[in-house]
C-alpha positions as CSV (number, residue, x, y, z in Angstrom):
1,X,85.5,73.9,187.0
2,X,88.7,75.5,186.1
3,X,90.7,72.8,187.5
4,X,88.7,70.3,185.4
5,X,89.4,72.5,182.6
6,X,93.6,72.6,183.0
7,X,93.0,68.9,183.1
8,X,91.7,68.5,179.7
9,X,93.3,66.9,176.7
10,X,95.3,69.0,174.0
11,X,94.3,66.6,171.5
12,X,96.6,65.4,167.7
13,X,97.3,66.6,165.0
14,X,94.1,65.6,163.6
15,X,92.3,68.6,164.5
16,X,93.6,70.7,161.9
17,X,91.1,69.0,159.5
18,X,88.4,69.6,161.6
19,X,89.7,73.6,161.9
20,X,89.3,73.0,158.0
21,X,85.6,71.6,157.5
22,X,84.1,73.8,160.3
23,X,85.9,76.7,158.9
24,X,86.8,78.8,161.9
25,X,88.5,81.5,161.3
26,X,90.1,83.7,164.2
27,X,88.5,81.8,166.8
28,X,85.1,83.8,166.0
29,X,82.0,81.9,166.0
30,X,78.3,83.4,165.7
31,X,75.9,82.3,168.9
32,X,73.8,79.2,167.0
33,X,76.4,78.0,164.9
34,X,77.3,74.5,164.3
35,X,80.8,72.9,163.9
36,X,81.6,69.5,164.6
37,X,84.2,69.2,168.0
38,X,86.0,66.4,169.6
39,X,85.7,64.9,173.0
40,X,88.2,65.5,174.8
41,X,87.4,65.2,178.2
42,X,84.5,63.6,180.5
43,X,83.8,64.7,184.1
44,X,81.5,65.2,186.4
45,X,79.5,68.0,185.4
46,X,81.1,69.0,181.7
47,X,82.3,67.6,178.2
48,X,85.1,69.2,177.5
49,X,85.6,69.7,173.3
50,X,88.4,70.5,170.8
51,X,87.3,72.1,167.6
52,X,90.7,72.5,166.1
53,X,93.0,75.9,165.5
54,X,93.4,76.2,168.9
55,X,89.5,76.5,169.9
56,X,88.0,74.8,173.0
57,X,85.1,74.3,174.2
58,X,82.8,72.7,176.9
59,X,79.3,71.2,177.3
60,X,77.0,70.9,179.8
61,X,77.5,66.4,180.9
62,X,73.7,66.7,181.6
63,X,72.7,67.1,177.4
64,X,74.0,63.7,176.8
65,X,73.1,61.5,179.8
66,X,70.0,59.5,180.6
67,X,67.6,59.4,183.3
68,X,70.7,57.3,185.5
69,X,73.2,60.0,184.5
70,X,74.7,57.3,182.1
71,X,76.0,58.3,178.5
72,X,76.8,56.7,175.1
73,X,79.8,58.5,174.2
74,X,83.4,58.5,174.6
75,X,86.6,60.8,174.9
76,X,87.7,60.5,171.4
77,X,84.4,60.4,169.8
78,X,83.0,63.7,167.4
79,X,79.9,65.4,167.8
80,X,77.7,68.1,166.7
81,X,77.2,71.1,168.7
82,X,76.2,74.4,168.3
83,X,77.9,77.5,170.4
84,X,75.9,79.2,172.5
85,X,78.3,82.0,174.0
86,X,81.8,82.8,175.3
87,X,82.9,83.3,178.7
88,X,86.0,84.6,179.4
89,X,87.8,83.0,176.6
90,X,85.5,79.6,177.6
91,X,83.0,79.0,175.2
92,X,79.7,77.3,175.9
93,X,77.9,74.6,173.7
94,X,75.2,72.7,173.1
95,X,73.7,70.1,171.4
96,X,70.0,71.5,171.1
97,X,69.2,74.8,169.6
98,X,66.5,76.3,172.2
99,X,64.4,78.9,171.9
100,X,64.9,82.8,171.8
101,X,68.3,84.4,170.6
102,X,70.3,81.0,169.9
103,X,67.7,79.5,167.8
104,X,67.2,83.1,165.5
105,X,70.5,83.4,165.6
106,X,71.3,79.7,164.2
107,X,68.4,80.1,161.7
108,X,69.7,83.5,160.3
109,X,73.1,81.9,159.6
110,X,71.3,79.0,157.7
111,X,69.3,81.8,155.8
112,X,72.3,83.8,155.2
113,X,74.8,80.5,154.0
114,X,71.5,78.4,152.3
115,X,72.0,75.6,154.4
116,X,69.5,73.2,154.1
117,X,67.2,72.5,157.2
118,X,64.6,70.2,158.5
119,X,60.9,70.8,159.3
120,X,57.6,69.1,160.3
121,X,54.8,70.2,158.2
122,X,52.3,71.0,160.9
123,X,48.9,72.3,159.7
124,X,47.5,73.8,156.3
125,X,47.2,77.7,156.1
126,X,45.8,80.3,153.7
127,X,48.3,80.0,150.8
128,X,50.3,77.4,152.2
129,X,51.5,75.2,155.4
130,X,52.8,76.5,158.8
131,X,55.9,74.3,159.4
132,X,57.6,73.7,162.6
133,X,61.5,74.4,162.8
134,X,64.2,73.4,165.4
135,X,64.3,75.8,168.5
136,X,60.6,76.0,168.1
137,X,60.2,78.3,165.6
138,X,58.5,78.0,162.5
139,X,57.6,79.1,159.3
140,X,55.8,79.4,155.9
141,X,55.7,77.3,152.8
142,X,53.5,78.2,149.8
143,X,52.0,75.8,148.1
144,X,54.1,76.4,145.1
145,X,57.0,76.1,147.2
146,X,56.2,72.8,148.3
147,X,57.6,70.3,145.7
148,X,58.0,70.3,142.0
149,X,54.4,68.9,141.4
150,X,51.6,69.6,143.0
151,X,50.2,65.8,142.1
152,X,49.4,65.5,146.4
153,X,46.9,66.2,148.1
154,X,47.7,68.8,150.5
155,X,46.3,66.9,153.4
156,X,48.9,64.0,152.5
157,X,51.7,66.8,153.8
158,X,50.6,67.5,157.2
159,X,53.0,65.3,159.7
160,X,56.0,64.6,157.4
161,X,59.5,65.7,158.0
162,X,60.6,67.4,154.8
163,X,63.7,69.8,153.8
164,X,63.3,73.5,153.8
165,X,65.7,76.4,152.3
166,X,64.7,79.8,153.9
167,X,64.0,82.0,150.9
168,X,63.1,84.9,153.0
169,X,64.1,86.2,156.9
170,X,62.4,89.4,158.2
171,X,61.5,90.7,161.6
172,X,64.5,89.2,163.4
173,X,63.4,85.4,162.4
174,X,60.1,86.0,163.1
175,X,59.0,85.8,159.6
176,X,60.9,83.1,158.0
177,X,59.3,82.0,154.1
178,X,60.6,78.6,153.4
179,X,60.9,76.5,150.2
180,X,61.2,72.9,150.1
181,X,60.9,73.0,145.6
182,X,64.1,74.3,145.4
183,X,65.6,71.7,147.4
184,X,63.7,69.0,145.1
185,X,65.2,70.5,141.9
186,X,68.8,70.7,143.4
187,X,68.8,67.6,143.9
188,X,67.0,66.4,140.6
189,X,69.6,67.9,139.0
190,X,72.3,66.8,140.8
191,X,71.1,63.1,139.9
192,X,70.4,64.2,136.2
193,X,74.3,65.1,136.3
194,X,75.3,61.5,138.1
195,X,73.1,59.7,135.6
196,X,74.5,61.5,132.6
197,X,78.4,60.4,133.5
198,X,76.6,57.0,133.2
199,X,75.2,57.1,129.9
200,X,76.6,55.8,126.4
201,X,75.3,55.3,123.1
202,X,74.5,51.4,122.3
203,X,73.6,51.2,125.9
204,X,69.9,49.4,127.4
205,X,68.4,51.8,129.5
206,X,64.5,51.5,131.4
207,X,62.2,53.9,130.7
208,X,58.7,54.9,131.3
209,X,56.7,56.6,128.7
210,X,55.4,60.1,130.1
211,X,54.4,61.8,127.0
212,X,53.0,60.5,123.9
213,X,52.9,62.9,120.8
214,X,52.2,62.2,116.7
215,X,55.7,61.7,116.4
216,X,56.9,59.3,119.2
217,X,56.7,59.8,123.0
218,X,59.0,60.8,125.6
219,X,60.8,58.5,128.1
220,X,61.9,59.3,131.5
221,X,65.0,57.1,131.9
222,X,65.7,58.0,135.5
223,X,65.3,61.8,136.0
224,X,65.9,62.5,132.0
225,X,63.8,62.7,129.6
226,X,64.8,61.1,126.0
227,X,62.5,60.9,122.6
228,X,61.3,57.6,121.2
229,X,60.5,58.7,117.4
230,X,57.4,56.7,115.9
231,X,59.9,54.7,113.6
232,X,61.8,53.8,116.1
233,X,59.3,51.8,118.0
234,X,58.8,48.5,116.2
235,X,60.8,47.5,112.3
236,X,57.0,47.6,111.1
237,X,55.1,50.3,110.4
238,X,53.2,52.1,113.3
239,X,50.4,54.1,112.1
240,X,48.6,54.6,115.1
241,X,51.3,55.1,118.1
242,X,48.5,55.1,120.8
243,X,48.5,51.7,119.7
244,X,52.2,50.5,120.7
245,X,52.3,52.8,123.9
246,X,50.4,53.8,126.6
247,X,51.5,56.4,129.8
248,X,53.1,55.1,132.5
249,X,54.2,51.9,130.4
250,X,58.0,51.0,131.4
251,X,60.1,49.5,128.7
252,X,63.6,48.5,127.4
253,X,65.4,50.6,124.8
254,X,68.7,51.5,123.2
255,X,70.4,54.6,123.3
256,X,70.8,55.9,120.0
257,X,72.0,59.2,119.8
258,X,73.4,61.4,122.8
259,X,74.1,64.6,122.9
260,X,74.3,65.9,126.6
261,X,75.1,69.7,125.5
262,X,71.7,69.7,124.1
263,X,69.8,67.7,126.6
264,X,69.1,65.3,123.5
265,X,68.8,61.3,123.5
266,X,67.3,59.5,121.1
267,X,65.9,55.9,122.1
268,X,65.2,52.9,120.2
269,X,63.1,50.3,121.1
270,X,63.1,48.1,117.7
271,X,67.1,48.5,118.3
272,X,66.5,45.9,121.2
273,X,64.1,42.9,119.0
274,X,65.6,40.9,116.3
275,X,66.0,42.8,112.9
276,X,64.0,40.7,110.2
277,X,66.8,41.6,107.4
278,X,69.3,39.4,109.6
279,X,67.5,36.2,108.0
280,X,66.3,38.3,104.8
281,X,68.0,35.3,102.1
282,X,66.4,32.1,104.1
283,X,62.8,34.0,104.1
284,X,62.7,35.8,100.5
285,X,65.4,34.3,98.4
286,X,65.4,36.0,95.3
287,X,63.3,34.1,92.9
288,X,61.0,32.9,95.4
289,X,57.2,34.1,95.3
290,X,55.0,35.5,98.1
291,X,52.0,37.8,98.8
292,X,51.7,41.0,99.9
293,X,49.9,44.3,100.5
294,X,50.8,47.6,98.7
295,X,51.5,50.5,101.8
296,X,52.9,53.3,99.5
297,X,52.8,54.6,96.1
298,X,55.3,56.5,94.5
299,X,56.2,58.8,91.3
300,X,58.6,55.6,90.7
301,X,57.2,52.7,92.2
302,X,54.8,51.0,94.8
303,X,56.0,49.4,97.8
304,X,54.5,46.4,99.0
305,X,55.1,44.7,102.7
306,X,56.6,41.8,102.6
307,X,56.1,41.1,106.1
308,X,57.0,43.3,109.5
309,X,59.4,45.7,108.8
310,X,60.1,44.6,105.1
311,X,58.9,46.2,102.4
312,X,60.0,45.7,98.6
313,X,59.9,47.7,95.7
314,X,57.7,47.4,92.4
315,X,59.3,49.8,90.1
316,X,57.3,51.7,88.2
317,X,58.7,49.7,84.6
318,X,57.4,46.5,86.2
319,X,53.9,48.2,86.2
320,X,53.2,49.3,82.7
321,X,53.4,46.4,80.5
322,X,52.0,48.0,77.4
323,X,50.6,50.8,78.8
324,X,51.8,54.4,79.0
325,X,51.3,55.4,82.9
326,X,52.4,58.5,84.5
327,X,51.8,56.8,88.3
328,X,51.7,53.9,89.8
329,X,48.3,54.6,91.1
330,X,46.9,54.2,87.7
331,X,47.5,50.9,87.6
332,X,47.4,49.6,91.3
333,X,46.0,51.0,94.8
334,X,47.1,51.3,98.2
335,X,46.0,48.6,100.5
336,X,45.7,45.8,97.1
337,X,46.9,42.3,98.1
338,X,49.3,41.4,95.3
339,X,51.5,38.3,94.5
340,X,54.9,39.3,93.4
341,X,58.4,37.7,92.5
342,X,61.9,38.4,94.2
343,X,63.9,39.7,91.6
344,X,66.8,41.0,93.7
345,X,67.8,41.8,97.1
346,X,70.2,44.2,98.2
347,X,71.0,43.3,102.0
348,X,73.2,46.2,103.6
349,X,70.7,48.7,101.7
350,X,68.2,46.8,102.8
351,X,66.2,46.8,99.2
352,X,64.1,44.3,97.6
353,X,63.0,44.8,94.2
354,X,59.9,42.7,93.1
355,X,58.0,42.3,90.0
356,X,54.1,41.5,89.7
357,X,53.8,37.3,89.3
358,X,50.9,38.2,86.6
359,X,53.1,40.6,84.3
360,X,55.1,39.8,81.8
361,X,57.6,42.5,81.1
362,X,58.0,43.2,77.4
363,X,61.9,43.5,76.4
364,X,62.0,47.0,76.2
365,X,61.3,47.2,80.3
366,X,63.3,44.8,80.9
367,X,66.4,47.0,79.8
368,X,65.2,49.7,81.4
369,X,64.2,48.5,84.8
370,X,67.8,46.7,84.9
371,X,69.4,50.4,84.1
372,X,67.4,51.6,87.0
373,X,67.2,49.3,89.4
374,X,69.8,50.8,92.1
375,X,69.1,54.2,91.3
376,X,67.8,53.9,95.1
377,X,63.9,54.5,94.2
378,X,64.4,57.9,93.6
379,X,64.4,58.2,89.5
380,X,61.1,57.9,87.8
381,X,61.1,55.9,84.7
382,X,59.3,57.1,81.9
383,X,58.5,54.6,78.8
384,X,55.9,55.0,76.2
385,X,54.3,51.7,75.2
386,X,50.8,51.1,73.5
387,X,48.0,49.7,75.4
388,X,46.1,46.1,75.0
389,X,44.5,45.7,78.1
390,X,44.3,47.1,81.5
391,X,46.5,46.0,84.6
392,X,43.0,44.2,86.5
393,X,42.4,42.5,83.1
394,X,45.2,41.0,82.9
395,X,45.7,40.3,86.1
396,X,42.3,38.4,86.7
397,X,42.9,36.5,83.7
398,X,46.4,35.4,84.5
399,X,44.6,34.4,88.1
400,X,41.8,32.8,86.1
401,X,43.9,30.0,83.9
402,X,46.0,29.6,87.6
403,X,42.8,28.2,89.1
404,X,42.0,25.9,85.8
């Protein structure tokens, strides 16, 4: 074997990486720990390796070849081993971690580094599963330790191949607490952190709805979560958002506002249809006369929909026509289908101001309501006028000589 072994290839320059990313230091390895070595040499009985810095290694020819003593690899090639122990400066390897002292030994160094490593669940326990490890050892998984929700059945576990961190090593291995959660969440987050490079605001994103609350519902766009506020979920009015949206329902939507310090992104998903102020002029042309339903009273006005997502004002002057008011709702009611004029439409402020078809202002509020009429809904507009009539009077008698 010793002649074999003054036989064996030195090996390049190349090895100096792999001294690098097995990170050998001094030549020292623990008994069960991997590295990654070259093939350097093929002979009878042994596989003789390079791991770089000077370290060499052999391997029992048997590991690798078949029931015809054929094998797969090639000098040159790279493989995993793991060292079992060293022999007058001759170190021994193997592929396989067996059992007893090489296989506690390998596991303590993953417990000790928190490497990641692979287990079979094998059968449900009290508190947990019993999972089978390389080496044949094995170990313990609490249920809480066994992925981020509990959603499973725990029956549905038994058989797969999952990864592990050790979380806690006692009694020389033989007591080894495992966690396969905190390998979920790692990598959760590393993917939250990919996906977050990704994002801009402007940007169509999927999401599914997950959460539905009063004020919008939450969207998970691919591992993060952003808010869909109520108004922000059609350009008409949603009173009821159980209506719009259901859990589990995937949909297209804008980014709107990011802030990834915060963890905050707003979503849009009336950003994505067509925005009924684009054709405002062609559809209400100032002038023109339509129908519509009052939604909102105000201490200045009552706003009637025009149609989805446009809503003109009455100001409050359009309302009193010789009669002292002090609100709108004096004179008119939420939820009253009304036939009102145009008057004037201010596009990039998206404002229409309307007056009632079946008024006629006296000059006095005419003055007035032109004063105030881009004060931006906000002033209230106070004129003292004496009364003839109510509003519904008027109103169904204007309607009245209409139909004769």
């Amino acid at each position: 074997m010793n002649d074999e072994k003054a036989n064996k290839s030195s090996g390049d320059d190349s090895f100096a990486e792999l001294f690098e990313k097995t990170q050998l230091r001094d030549n020292y390895l623990e008994p069960g720990q991997k590295v990654e070595a070259v093939i350097v040499k093929i002979t009878r009985d042994w596989i003789f390796l390079d791991l770089g810095g000077k370290t060499e290694g052999y391997l029992d020819r048997k590991e690798l070849a078949d029931e015809e003593d054929n094998i797969s690899i090639k000098e040159g090639d790279r493989i995993v081993v793991y060292f079992v122990s060293s022999r007058d400066s001759e170190k021994l390897f193997t592929t396989k971690i067996g059992v007893g002292d090489s296989a506690r030994n390998y596991m303590k160094e993953v417990w000790q580094n928190g490497i990641p490593i692979e287990g079979i669940v094998d059968r449900e326990v009290k508190g947990g599963f019993e999972i089978n490890l390389i080496g044949g050892m094995r170990g313990f998984c609490p249920y809480s330790q066994v992925g981020q929700h509990r959603s499973e059945k725990e029956k549905d576990y038994i058989g797969r191949r999952m990864s592990f961190r050790i979380i806690e090593y006692g009694n020389q291995g033989r007591s080894i607490v495992l966690s396969s959660r905190v390998i979920q969440e790692e990598q959760k987050k590393n993917d939250e952190e990919a996906l977050k490079a990704t994002l801009r605001e402007g940007m169509i994103v999927t999401g599914t709805v997950v959460s539905i609350k009063d004020f919008g519902a939450f969207l998970d766009i691919g591992g993060i979560e952003g808010l869909l506020p109520i108004f922000e979920i059609e350009w008409d009015r949603v009173e009821d958002i159980h209506d719009h949206l259901f859990i589990g329902q995937e949909l297209n939507v804008a980014i709107t506002s990011l802030d990834l310090r915060k963890n905050r992104i707003r979503l849009s998903l009336k950003a994505t249809l067509s925005d009924p102020w684009d054709d405002i002029w062609a559809k209400y042309p100032e002038g023109s006369y339509h129908t519509g339903t009052i939604v909102t009273l105000t201490e200045f006005g009552a706003f009637v929909k025009l149609g989805p997502g446009v809503d003109g004002l009455i100001h409050i002057s359009k309302l009193r026509w010789g009669k002292r008011i002090t609100h709108p709702r004096d004179v008119v009611e939420k939820g009253q289908l009304i036939e009102v004029k145009v008057d004037k439409i201010e596009k990039e402020q998206k404002k229409i101001y309307l007056s009632i078809v079946t008024i006629e202002l006296q000059e006095d509020d005419t003055r007035t309501y032109e004063k105030d009429s881009n004060a931006d809904y906000r002033k209230y507009i106070e004129n003292s006028t004496t009364s003839i009539g109510s509003l519904g009077e008027i109103m169904k008698k204007k309607m009245e000589r209409r139909r004769g």
